[in-house]
C-alpha positions as a Markdown table, in Angstrom:
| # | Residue | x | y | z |
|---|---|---|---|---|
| 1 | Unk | -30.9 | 67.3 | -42.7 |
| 2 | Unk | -29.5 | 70.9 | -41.6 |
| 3 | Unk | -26.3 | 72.1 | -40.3 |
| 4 | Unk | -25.7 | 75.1 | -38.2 |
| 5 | Unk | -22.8 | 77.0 | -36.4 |
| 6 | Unk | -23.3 | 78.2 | -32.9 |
| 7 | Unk | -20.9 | 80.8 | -31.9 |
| 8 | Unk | -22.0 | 80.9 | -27.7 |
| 9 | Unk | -20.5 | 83.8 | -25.7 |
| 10 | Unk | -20.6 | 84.2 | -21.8 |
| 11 | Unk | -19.2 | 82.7 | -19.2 |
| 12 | Unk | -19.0 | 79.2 | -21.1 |
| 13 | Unk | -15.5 | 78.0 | -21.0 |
| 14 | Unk | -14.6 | 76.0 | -17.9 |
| 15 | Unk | -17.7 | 75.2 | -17.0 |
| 16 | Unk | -17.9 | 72.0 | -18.9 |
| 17 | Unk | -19.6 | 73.7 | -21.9 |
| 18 | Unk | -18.3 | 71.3 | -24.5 |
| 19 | Unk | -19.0 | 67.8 | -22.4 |
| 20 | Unk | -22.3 | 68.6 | -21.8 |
| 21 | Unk | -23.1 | 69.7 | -25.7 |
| 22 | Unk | -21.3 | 66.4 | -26.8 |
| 23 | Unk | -23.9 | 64.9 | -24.2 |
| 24 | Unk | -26.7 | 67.0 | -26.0 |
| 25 | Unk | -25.5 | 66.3 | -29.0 |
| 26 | Unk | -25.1 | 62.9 | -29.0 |
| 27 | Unk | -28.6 | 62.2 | -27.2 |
| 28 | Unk | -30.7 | 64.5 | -30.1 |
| 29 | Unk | -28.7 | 62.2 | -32.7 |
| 30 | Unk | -26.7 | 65.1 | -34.1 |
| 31 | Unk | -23.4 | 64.9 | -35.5 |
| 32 | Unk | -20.3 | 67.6 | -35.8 |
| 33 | Unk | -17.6 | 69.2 | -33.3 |
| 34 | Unk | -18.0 | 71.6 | -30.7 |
| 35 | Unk | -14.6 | 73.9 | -29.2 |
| 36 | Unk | -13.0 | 76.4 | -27.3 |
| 37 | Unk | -12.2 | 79.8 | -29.1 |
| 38 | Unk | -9.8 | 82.1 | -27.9 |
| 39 | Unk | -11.6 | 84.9 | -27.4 |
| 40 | Unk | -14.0 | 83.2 | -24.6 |
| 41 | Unk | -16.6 | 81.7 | -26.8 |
| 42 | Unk | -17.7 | 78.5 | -27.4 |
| 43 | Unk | -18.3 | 77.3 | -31.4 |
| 44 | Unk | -20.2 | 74.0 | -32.1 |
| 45 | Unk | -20.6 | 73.0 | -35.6 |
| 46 | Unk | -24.1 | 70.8 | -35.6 |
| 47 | Unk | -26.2 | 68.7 | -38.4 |
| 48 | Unk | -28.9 | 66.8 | -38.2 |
| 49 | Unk | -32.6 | 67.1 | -38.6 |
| 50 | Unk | -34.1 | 70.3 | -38.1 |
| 51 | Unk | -36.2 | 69.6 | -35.0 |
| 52 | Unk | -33.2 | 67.8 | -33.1 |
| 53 | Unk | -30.8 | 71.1 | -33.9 |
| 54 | Unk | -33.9 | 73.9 | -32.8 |
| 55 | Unk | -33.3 | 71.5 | -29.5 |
| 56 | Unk | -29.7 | 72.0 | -29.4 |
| 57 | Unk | -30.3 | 75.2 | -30.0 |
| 58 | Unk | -32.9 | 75.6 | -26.6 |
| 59 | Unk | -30.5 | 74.2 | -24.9 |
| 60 | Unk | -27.2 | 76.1 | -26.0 |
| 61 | Unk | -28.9 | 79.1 | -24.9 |
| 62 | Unk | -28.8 | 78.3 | -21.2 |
| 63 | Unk | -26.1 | 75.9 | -21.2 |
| 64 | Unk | -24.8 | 73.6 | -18.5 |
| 65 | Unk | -25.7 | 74.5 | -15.0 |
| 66 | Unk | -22.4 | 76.3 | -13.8 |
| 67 | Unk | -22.6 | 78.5 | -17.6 |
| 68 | Unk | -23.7 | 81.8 | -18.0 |
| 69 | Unk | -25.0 | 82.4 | -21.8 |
| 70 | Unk | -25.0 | 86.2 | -23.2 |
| 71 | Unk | -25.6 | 85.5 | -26.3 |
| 72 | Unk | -25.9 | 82.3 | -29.7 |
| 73 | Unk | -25.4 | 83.7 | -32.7 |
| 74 | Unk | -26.2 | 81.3 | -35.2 |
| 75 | Unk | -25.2 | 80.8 | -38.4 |
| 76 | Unk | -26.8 | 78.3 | -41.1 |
| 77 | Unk | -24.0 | 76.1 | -42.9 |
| 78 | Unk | -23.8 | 73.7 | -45.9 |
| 79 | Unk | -23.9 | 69.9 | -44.5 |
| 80 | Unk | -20.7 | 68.0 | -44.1 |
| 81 | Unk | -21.0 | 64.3 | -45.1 |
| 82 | Unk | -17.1 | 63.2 | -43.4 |
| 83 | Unk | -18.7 | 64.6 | -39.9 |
| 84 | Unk | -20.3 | 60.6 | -38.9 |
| 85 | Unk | -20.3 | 61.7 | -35.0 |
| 86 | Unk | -19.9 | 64.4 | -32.7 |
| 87 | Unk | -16.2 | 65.4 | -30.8 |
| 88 | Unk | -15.1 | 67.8 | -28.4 |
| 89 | Unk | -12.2 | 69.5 | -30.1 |
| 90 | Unk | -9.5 | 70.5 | -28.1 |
């Protein structure tokens, strides 16, 4: 297992960003959180096996139809064992 933080930036927040990576999430098996950060970002915190989070990944570069990514910076995170599912934070 990995875990990785994705820190998304673009037009991302009210475009339903975080119910569609809960959807991603959930249907590649991952587990973690994903949120809204004040400055117009999007973080999702993501484990799981490697191939299921360079999916994730893929996919949190274009985002939900109505998003507009910039740019995912990603950064690689120790694995959190309490994190048995994946929420949208609010």
């Amino acid at each position: 297992m990995a875990a990785k933080r994705y820190i998304i930036s673009g037009k991302v927040q009210g475009v339903w960003f975080r119910a569609s990576a809960k959807q991603q999430a959930d249907s590649l098996g991952l587990t973690g959180f994903v949120h809204n950060l004040i400055g117009g970002e999007v973080e999702a915190f993501v484990q799981g096996p490697a191939d299921a989070l360079l999916a994730f990944e893929d996919w949190c570069r274009t985002g939900p139809p109505l998003a507009r990514v910039t740019h995912v910076e990603i950064i690689t995170q120790p694995e959190d064992p309490a994190l048995v599912s994946f929420s949208v934070l609010r």
